[in-house]
TORPAPA-624352 format. One record per residue (C-alpha): x, y, z; residue number from 1. Coordinates in Angstrom, 2 decimals, always signed. Layout:
<titis>
TITI_X_Y_Z_NUM
...
</titis>
This chain:
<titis>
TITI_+0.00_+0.00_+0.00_1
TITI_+1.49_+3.27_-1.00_2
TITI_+2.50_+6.07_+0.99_3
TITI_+1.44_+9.37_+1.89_4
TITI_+2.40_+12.62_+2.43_5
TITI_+1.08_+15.28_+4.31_6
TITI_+2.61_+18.77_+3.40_7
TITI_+2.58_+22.36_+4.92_8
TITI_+1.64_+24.82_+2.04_9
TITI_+1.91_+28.05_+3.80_10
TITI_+5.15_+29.11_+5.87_11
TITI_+4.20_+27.01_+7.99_12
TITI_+2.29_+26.52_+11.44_13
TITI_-0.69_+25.43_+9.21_14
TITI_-1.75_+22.51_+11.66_15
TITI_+0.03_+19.30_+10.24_16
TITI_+0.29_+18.02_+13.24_17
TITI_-2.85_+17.96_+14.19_18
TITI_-4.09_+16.95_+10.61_19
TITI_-1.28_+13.74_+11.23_20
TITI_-2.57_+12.94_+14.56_21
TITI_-6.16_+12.39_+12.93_22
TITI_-4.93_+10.24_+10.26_23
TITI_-2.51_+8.20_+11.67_24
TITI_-5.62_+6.02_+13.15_25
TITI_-5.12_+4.98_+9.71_26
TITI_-1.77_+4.44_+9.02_27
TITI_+0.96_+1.67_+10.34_28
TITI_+4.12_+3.84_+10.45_29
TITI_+4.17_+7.80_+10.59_30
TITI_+7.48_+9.12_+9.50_31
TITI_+9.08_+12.76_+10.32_32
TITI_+11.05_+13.16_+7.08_33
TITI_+12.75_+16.93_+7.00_34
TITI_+13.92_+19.78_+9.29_35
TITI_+14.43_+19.70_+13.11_36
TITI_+13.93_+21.02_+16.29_37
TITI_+13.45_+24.45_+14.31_38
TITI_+9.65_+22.94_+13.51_39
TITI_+6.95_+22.15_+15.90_40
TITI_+3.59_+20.59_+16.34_41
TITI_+0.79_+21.08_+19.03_42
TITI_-1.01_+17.96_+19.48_43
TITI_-4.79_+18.15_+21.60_44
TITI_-6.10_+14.68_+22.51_45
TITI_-7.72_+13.08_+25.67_46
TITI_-4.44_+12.92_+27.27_47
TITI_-3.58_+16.77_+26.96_48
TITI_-1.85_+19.39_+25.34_49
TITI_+1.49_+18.72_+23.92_50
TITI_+4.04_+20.41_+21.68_51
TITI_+6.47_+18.45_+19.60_52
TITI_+9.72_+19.11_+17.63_53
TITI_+10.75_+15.64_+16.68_54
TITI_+9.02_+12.71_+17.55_55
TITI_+6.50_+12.20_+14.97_56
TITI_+2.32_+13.19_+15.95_57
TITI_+1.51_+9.50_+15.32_58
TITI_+3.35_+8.78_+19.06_59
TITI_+0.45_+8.88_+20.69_60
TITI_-0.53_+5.73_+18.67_61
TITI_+1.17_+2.89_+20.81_62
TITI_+0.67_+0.56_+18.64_63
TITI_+2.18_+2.14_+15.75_64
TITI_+5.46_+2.91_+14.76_65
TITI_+7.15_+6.47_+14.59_66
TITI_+10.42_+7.10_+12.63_67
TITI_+12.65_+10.40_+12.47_68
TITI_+13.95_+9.67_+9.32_69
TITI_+17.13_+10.24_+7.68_70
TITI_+16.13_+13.86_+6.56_71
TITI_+16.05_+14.75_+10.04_72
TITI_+18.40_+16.64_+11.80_73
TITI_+18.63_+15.65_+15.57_74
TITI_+19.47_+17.50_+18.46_75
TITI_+20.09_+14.76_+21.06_76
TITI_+19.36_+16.44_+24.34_77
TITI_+16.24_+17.86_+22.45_78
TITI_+15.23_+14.42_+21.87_79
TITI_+15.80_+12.85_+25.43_80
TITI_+13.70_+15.64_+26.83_81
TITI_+11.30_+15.16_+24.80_82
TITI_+10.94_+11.35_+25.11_83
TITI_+11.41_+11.67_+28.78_84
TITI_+8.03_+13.98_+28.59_85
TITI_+6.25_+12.44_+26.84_86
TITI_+7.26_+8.89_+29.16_87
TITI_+6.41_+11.19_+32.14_88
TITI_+2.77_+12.08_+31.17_89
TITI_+1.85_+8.34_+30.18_90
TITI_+3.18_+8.10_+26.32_91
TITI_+4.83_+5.19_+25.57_92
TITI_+7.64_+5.67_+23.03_93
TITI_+8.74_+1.94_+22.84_94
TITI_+7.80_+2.35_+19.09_95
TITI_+9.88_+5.38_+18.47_96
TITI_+12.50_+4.52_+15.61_97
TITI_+15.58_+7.22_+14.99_98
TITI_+17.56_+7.02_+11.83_99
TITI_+20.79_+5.76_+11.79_100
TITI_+21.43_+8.42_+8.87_101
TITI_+20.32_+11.36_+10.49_102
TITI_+23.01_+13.81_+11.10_103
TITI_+23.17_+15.66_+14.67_104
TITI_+23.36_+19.05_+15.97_105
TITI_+26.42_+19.74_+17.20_106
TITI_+27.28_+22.45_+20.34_107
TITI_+28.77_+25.02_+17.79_108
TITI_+25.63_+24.78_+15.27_109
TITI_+23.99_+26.91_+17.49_110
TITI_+26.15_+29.23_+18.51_111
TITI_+26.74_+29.89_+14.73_112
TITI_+23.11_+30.26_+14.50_113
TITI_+23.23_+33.05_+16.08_114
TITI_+26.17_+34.87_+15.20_115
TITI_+25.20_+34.92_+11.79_116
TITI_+22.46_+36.16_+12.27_117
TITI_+23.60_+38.84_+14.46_118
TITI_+26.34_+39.09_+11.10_119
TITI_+23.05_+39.73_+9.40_120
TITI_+22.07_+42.53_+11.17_121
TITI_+19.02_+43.96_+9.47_122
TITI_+18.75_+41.24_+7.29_123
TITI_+18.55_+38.42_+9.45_124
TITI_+16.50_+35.57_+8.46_125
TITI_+14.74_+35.29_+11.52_126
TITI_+16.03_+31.66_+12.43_127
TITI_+15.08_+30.15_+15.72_128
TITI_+18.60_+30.02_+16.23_129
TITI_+18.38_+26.29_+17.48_130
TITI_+21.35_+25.36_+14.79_131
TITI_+19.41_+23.84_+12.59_132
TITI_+20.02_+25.90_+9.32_133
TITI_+24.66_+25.20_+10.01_134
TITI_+23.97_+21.53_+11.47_135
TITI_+22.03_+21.17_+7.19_136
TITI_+25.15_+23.44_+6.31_137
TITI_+27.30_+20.59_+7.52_138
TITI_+25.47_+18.13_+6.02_139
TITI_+25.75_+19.84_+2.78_140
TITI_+29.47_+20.48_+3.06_141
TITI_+30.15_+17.34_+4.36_142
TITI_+31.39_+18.93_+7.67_143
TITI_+28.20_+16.76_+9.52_144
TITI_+28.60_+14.07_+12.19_145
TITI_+25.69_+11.30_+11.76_146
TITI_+23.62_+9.41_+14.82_147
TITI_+25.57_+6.05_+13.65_148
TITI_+28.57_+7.62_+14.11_149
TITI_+28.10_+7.65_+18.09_150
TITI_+28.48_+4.02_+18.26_151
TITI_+31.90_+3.42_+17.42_152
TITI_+33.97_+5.56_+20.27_153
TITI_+37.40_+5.47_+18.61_154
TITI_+35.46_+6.72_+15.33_155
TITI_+33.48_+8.97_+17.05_156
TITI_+36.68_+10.85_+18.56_157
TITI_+38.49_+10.67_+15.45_158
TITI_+35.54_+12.22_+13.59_159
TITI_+35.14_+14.82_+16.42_160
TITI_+38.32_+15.74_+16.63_161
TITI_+38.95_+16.68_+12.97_162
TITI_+35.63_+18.39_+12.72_163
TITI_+36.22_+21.12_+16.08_164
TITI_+39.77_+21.91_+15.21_165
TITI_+38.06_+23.35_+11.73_166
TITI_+34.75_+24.63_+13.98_167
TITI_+36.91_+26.15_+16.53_168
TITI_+38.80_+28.48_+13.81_169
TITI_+35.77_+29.11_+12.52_170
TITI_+34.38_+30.79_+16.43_171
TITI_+37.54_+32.31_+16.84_172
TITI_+38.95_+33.68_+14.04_173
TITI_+35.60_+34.61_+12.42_174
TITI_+33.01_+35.36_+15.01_175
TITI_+35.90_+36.14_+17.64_176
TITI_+34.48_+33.68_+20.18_177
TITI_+36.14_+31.58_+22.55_178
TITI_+36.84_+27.78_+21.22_179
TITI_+34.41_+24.45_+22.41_180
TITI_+36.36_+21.95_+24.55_181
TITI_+36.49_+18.35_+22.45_182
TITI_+36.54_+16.13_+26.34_183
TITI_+33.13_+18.03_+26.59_184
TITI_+31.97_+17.55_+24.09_185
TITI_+32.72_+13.70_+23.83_186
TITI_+31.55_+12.48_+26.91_187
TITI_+28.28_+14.38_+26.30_188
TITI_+27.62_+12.79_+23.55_189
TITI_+28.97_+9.15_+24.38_190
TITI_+26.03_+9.97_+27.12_191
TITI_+23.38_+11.05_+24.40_192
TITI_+24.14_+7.74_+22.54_193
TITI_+23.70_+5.69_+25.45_194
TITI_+19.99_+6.86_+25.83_195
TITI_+18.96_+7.12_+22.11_196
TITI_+20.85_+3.58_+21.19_197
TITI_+17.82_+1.71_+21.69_198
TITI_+15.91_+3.71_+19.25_199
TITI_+18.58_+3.86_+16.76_200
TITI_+18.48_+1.45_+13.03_201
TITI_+18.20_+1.49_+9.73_202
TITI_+14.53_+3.39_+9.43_203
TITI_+14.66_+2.89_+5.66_204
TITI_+14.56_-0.83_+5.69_205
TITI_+11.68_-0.76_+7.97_206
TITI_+9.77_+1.51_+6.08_207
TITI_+10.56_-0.26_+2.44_208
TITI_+9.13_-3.79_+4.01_209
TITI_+6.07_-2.19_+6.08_210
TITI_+5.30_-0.92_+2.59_211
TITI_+6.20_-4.53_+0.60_212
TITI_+4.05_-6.01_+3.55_213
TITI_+1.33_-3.79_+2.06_214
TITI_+0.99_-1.03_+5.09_215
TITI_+0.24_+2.24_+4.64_216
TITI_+3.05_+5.19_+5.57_217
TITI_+1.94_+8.45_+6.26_218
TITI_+5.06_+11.12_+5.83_219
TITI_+5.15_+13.49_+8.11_220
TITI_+6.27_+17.20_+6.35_221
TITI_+7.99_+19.88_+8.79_222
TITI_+7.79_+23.92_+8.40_223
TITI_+6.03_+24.70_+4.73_224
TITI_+6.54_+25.23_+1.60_225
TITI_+6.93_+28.31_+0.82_226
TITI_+10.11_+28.27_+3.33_227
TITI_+11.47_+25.62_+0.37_228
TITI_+15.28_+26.45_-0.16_229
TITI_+14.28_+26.19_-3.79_230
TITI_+10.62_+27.21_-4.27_231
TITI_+9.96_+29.39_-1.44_232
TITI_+11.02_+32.98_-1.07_233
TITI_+14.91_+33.13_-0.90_234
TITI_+16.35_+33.76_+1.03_235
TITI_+14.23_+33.63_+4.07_236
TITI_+13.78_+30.17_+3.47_237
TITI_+14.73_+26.75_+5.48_238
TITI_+17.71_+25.21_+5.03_239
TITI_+16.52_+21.73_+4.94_240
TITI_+17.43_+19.62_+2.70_241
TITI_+15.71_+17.59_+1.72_242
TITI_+12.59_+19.98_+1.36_243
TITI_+9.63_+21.48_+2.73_244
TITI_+8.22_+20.10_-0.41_245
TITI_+6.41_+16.42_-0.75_246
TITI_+9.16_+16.05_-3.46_247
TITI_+11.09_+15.32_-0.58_248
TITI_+9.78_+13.26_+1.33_249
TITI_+10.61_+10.10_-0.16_250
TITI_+14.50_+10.74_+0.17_251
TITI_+14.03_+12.11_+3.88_252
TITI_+12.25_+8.63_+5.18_253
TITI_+14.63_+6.18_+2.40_254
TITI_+12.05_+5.02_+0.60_255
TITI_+11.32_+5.76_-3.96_256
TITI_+9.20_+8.44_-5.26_257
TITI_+6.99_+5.82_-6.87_258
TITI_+6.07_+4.47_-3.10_259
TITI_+3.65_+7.82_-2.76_260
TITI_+0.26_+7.94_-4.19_261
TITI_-1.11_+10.79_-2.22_262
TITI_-0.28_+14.50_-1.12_263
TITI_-2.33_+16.11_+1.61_264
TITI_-1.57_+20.01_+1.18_265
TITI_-2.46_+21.51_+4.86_266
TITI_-3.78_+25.29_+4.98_267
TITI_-4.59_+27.62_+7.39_268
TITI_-7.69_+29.57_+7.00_269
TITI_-6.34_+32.56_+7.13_270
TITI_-2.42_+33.24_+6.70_271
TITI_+0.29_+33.51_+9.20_272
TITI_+4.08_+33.45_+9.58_273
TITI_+7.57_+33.59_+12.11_274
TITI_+10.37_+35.24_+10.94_275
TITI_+11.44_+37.76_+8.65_276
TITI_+10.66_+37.97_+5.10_277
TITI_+7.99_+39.22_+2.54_278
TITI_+3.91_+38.30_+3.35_279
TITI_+1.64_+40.42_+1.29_280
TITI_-1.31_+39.89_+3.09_281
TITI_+0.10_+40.65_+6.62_282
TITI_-2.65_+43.02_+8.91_283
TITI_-0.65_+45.46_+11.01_284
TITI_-2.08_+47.65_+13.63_285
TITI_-5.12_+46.17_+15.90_286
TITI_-6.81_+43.84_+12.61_287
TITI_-3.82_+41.92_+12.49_288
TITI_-3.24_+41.84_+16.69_289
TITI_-7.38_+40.48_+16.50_290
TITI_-6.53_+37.66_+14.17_291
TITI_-3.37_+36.31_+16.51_292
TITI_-5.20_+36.17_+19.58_293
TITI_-8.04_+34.81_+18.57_294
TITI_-5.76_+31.99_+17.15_295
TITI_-3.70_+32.33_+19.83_296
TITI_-1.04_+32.37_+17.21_297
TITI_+2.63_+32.49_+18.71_298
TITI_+5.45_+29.89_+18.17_299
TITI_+5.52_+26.24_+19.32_300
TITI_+9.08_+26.18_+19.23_301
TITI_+9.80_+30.05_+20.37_302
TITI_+7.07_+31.48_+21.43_303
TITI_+7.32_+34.03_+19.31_304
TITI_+4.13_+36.26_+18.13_305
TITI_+3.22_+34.79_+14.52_306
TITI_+2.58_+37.51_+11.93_307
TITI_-1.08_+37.21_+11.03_308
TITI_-2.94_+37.97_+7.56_309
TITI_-5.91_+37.14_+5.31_310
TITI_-5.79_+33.59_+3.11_311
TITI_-3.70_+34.43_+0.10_312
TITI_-4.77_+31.88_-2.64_313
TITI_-1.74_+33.36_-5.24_314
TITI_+0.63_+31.90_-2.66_315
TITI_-1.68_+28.52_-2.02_316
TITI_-2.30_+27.97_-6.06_317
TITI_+1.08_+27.93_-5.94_318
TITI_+2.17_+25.59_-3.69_319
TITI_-0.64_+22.88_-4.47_320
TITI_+0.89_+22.94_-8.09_321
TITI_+4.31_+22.36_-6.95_322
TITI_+3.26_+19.73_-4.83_323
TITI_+0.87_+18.09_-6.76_324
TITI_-1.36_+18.01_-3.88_325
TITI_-5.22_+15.70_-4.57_326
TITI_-6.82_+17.93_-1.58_327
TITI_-5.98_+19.85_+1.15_328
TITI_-7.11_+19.52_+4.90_329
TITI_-8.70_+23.23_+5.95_330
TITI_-7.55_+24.03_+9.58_331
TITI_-8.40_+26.52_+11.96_332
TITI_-11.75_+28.17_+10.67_333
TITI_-13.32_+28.66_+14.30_334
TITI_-10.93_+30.87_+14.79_335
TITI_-12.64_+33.03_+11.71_336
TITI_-16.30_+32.87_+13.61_337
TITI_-16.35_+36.44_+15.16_338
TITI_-15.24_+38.38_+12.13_339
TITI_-18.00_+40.04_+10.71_340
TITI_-16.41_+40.48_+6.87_341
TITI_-13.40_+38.28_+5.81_342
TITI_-11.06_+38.89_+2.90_343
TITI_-9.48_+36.46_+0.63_344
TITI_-6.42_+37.73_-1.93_345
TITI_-6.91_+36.77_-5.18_346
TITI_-4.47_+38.14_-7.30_347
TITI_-1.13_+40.93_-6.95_348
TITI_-0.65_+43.91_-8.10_349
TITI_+3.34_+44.15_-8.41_350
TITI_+4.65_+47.22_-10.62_351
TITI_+1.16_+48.09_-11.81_352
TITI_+0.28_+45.17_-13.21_353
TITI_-2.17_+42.41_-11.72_354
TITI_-0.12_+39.22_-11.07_355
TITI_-1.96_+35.48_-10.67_356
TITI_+1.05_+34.02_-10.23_357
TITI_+3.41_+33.63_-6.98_358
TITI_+7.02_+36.10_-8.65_359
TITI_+9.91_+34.21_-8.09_360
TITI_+11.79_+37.29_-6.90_361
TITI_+11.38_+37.75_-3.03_362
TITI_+11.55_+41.56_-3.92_363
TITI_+8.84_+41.15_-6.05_364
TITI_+6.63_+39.35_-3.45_365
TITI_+7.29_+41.68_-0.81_366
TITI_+6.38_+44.62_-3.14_367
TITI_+3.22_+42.71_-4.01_368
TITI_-0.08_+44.67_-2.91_369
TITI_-3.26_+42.16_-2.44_370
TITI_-5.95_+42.09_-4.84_371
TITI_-8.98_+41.27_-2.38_372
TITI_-12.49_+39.68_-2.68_373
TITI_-14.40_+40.44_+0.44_374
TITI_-16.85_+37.57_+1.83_375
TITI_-19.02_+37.85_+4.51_376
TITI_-18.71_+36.27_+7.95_377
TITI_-20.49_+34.07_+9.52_378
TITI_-20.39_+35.27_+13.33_379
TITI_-21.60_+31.98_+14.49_380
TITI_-19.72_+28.95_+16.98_381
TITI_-18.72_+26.39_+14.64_382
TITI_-16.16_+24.43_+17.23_383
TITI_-19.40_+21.81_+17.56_384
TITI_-19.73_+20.97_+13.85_385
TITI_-19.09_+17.70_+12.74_386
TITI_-20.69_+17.32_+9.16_387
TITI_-20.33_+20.14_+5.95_388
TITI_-23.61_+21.02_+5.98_389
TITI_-23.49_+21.77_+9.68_390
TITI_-21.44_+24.93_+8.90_391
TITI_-22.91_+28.07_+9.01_392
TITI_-24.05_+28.88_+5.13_393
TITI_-21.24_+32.17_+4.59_394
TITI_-18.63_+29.05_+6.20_395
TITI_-19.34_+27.03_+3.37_396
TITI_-19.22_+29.73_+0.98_397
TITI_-15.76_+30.83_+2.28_398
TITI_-14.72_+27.19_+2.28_399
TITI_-16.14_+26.47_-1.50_400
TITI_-14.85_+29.92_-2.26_401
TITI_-11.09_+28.97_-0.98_402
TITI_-10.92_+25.44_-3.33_403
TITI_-12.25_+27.57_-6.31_404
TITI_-9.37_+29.62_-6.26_405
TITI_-6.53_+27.10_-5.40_406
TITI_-7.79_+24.41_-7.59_407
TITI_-8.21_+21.48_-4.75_408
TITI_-11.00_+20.37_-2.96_409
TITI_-10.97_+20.57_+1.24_410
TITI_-10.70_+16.81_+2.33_411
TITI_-11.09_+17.68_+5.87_412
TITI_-12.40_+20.94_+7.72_413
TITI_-11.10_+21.81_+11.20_414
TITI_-13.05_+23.50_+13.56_415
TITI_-11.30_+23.14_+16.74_416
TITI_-7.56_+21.93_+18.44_417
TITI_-9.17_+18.88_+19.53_418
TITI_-9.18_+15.56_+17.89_419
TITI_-12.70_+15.44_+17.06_420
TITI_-13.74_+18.24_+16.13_421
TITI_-12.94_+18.10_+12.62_422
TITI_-15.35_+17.82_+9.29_423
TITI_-14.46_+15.18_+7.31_424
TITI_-15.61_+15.57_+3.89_425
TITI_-13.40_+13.07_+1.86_426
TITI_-11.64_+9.83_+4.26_427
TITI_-8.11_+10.32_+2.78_428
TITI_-7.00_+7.08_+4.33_429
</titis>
C-alpha cells in the first residue's frame, strides 16, 4: 500500500500536526522526514496538550510505529527531553524509531546560528537560532557528524576531533568567540548515545518492508513550503534539505518516489508566519493583533508572536501545483467565527500590473499589494460541527470559495484543536 504525504503549504504553522494525529488512526508507520527542532507541532487529545519538535504526531498511537527519518536533523538532548516527557505524562515511546542516517546538531551549530544572524544585522533571516540551518550546512558540506557515528567511540573521537579543530577556527577567528572543549563535548555525547541507542536502526529498511508487507506510511512534512530552499522565497527560506516540499519526502524517510500515491496540502484559514521575510497579506495595527489572539497564534518552538494575515490563494495555487497536492485539509476556521467580513487575496498587483502568479523574486513578493475579494462572515460557533452542511451557510461559501481559487477540494475541515472536532468531507486514508 502506497504512501502518503502530508505537506505544509503556507510558511508554515498550518496545523500538520494535528491533521497527522487524525490520520494516523489509519496508518501503520508515521514518518518525520525533513527539518528539526526548528519545527513544531501542538497535538490536543484526551491525554492533553502537547508540543512536539521531533518525535512524529503519530506517538500517541502505541501501537504504531514512529520514525525520524534520515532527513532529520537531531538535536540529542532535544530528543531525550522530549521522550522523557512524553514517558512522564503516560506516552509510551517503545515504538519510536531514529535514523541511523540522520546527522546531529552539534554544540557550535547553534552558537553559529546566532552569530550569523547577528552578522546579518538587518537582514537576518529570523532563524530560531536552534542550529538547525549550520547543522544542514554541515550536512551539505560534508562537515556533519551522523547518529551512527556515536556508536563506534574510537570513530566517534576521530571524527570529532577533525571536525572542532576546523569549527573552533571558525568561532575564533571569524566570530571572535572563545573555542568548544572536544573532552566536553565527547563524553556528552557518548552519554546522548547511550539513551537514544535503543531507538537507533536502519529506518529505511523498515519503512521499504512495512510498505512490501502492504501497510500504509503516512510522511510526516515539517515547516512549509513556501520556506522551500528552492521554491519558497529566498532567502528567508529553510535550510533543509531535503525539502519542505512532498518532493522530498521520499529521500528524507529512504524510501522511492513511486512508493507515494497521495499529497495532503495543509492550509490555514487565514495566513500567518515567524520570521522575517515578505507576506503580502500581513494586517498590522489592531486587525492583524485580533486575528493572533483569537488563534492564539505564537510559536511552538519560540514562542514568538506569529505575523497574522488574510488567506492568500496566489501563494496557495502555488504551492498545491508544486506539490501536486489531490486535496488539502482546511484548519483553523473557528478561529474566523467572530469576524463580521473576511477577505481572501486573489491576485497581486506588483509594478502596476495584476499578477496570478506567486514572482519568483522575493523583492517582487514583498512589493506585491493584495488584490482582495471580500466575503461575509459568519459570526456563528462552529467548534461543535461535525458534518459540511453543519457549517454556518457564509462558512461554506468561504470554504467552496477557498478550493475555487486554489484548484483542490478541502478533504477535511477543522473547527477546533481537539481531535474530534474536525469535518471530514473526503476519508483520505
Amino acid at each position: 500500500m502506497p504512501a502518503v504525504v502530508v505537506i505544509g503549504g503556507q510558511w508554515g504553522d498550518e496545523g500538520k500536526g494535528r491533521v497527522v494525529d487524525l490520520l494516523a488512526r489509519k496508518a501503520s508507520i508515521v514518518v518525520r522526514y525533513s527539518a528539526g527542532n526548528n519545527a513544531g507541532h501542538t497535538i490536543v487529545n484526551r491525554m492533553g496538550e502537547f508540543a512536539l519538535h521531533l518525535v512524529p504526531a503519530g506517538i500517541f498511537y502505541p501501537e504504531k510505529t514512529s520514525i525520524i527519518g534520515n532527513g532529520v536533523v537531531i538535536d540529542p538532548a532535544v530528543l531525550i527531553e522530549e521522550i522523557t516527557k512524553l514517558e512522564t505524562r503516560g506516552v509510551s515511546t517503545e515504538r519510536l524509531r531514529v535514523s541511523d542516517r540522520a546527522h546531529l546538531v552539534m554544540p557550535w551549530h547553534p552558537i553559529i546560528d546566532h552569530a550569523d544572524e547577528a552578522m546579518r544585522g538587518a537582514q537576518a533571516v529570523g532563524t530560531t537560532g536552534k542550529g538547525v540551518g549550520p547543522a544542514f550546512t554541515d550536512k551539505v558540506a560534508r562537515w556533519g557528524i551522523r547518529m551512527s557515528e556515536l556508536a563506534d567511540p574510537e570513530g566517534f573521537a576521530e571524527r570529532l576531533r577533525m571536525v572542532l579543530d576546523y569549527k573552533n577556527q571558525v568561532l575564533t577567528k571569524l566570530y571572535d568567540l572563545p573555542p568548544l572543549d572536544f573532552d566536553e563535548i565527547f563524553e556528552s555525547y557518548r552519554g546522548h548515545w547511550a539513551r537514544l541507542a535503543p531507538y537507533v536502526t536502519d529506518t529505511s529498511v523498515i519503512c521499504q518492508q512495512a510498505l512490501h508487507d502492504g501497510q500504509r506510511i503516512l510522511l510526516e512534512g515539517a515547516q512549509g513550503s513556501l520556506l522551500d530552499l528552492d521554491s519558497g522565497t529566498y532567502d528567508y527560506v529553510t535550510s533543509s534539505v531535503p525539502t519542505s516540499m512532498a518532493a522530498g519526502a521520499a529521500i528524507g524517510a529512504g524510501i522511492a518516489p513511486a512508493d507515494i500515491d497521495r499529497v495532503i496540502g495543509v492550509y490555514k484559514a487565514y495566513q500567518t508566519r515567524v520570521g522575517n521575510g515578505p507576506m503580502p497579506t500581513e494586517l498590522q495595527g489592531a486587525e492583524g493583533d485580533r486575528l493572533r489572539e483569537a488563534g492564539r497564534e505564537y510559536g511552538t518552538t519560540t514562542g514568538r508572536p506569529r505575523r497574522c494575515g488574510w488567506f492568500d490563494s496566489v501563494a496557495a495555487r502555488y504551492t498545491i501545483r508544486l506539490n501536486g497536492c489531490q486535496s488539502i485539509s482546511l484548519t483553523r476556521l473557528d478561529v474566523l467565527d467572530e469576524f463580521d467580513l473576511l477577505k481572501v487575496c486573489v491576485a497581486y498587483m506588483v509594478d502596476g500590473r495584476r499578477v496570478d502568479t506567486f514572482p519568483s523574486s522575493s523583492a517582487a513578493v514583498a512589493s506585491a499589494q493584495p488584490v482582495y475579494e471580500e466575503l461575509p462572515g459568519w459570526q456563528t460557533d462552529t467548534s461543535h460541527c461535525r458534518n459540511f452542511d453543519d457549517l454556518p451557510a457564509n462558512a461554506q461559501t468561504y470554504v467552496r470559495r477557498i478550493e475555487e481559487l486554489i484548484g483542490a477540494p478541502a478533504a477535511l475541515v477543522s473547527v477546533g484543536p481537539e481531535r474530534d472536532q474536525a469535518i471530514i468531507v473526503d476519508p483520505i486514508l
